[in-house]
C-alpha positions, 0 to 999 in steps of 0.5 A: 651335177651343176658342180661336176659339169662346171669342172670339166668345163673348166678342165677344158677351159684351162688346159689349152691356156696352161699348156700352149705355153709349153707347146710353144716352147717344144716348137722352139726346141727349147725343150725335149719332147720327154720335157714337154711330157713330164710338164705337162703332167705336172701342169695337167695334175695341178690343174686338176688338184686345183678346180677340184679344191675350188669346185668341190663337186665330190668329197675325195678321200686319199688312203696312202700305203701303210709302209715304204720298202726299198721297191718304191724307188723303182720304176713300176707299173700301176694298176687301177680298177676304171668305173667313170670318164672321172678316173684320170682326173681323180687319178691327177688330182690325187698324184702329188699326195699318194705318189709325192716324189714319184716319177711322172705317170704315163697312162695307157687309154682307148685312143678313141677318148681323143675325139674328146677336144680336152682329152686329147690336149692332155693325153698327147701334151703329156705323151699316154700311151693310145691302143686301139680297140673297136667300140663297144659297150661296157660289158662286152668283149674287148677287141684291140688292134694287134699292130696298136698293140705292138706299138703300145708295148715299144712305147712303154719300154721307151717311157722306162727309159725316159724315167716315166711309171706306166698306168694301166686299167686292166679292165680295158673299159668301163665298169658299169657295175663295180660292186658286182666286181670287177669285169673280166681282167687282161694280163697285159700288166703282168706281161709288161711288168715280166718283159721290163722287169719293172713291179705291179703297184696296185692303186683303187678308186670307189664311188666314181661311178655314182658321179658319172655312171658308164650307163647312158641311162644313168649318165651324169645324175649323180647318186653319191659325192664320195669318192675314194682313191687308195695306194697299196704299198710294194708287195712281193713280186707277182709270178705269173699273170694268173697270181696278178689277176687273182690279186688284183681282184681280191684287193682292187676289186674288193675296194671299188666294190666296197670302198673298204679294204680286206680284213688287215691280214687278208690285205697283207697276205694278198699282197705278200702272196701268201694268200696266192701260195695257200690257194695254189696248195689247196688246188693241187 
């Protein structure tokens, strides 16, 4: 806990003074607002990487994919399970080894994370993506702003243009209990993949929960120190937001549940859509 807390201490320490350079220099007009985005993700990722190496509060373990295809190089959508406020700093963290050479990540977030003084810095340095949504405890139905979203949605298609991936949760908030599953998904990833023409990459985090639990009650006691981070390679092109959904919770959730993946050939099958096919013939 100690730890834990003198990392995000530090985070808020550091990435004032590491990024008011790069401030200063968009002021100047020295450098364009999508440069000062992608060096700030770089700098807000190494940040991150780096107080996690000096202050290993959690034991982080990195799964890559198995296997490249052609799809890599693509501009693509990421998807990710969201269990604790520790997410996005795993996720930065752990960039640079499971998405080496990747375009830079914008991610979409609840714009209320910005009364977070270090957050804020970092979320809009880096130019994320906010959505509004009214507050409301884990568990319970999301609500979102119709004209945020509209804006959410002109925004990403101008970070595929700037050469940016988008990451999106789509669970929408906090998963008090991930090893029940995963809580009910929105298909807005498979609308933006559909509209942009861009694939789903699936990405899977475990055990962030047990460092800081979405649950007031339980908060920052930590129960567990392990946390995993997984990257699944570029399966077959996902038709319709019911195959998304179907697949993400099979692969994602069975991982943040577990912290293991399905059996091999189930795992290959979900993501080739195989598994989508068998189970389409079998309802009909």
């Amino acid at each position: 806990k100690v730890g834990m807390i003198l990392f995000l201490a530090s985070m808020m320490l550091s990435l004032p003074i590491t990024l008011i350079p790069i401030s200063i220099l968009r002021r100047m007009r020295l450098i364009s607002n999508t440069q000062r985005e992608k060096f700030s993700l770089r700098i807000g990722s190494f940040c991150a990487r780096w107080l996690m190496r000096l202050i290993p509060f959690a034991r982080v373990t990195t799964i890559s994919p198995e296997y490249k295809s052609e799809d890599d190089d693509k501009p693509c959508i990421w998807v990710c399970n969201h269990a604790s406020m520790l997410d996005v700093f795993f996720m930065l963290a752990t960039n640079k080894k499971l998405r080496d050479n990747a375009r830079p990540l914008k991610i979409v977030y609840w714009k209320d994370l910005e009364d977070n003084p270090a957050t804020r810095i970092l979320f809009t340095m880096c130019g994320f993506i906010p959505v509004e949504m009214k507050a409301n405890k884990p568990g319970e139905a999301n609500e979102y702003n119709p004209s945020s979203v509209k804006s959410m949605f002109r925004s990403v298609k101008k970070a595929f243009d700037e050469g940016f991936d988008i990451g999106i949760l789509p669970e929408g908030q906090l998963n008090p209990n991930p090893e029940a599953g995963l809580l009910p998904l929105f298909g807005g990833a498979y609308t933006l993949s559909k509209m942009s023409k861009r694939p789903i990459r699936m990405m899977a985090l475990s055990g962030t929960h047990k460092l800081w639990h979405p649950d007031d009650s339980i908060g920052m006691t930590p129960t567990s120190r392990d946390v995993k981070v997984r990257c699944y390679p570029c399966g077959q092109k996902i038709e319709s937001s019911d195959q998304f959904v179907a697949t993400f919770t099979e692969v994602v959730g069975t991982f943040g549940a577990t912290g293991e993946d399905l059996p091999k050939n189930d795992l290959d099958q979900w993501l080739n859509g195989q598994k989508w096919k068998a189970r389409q013939s079998e309802d009909q």
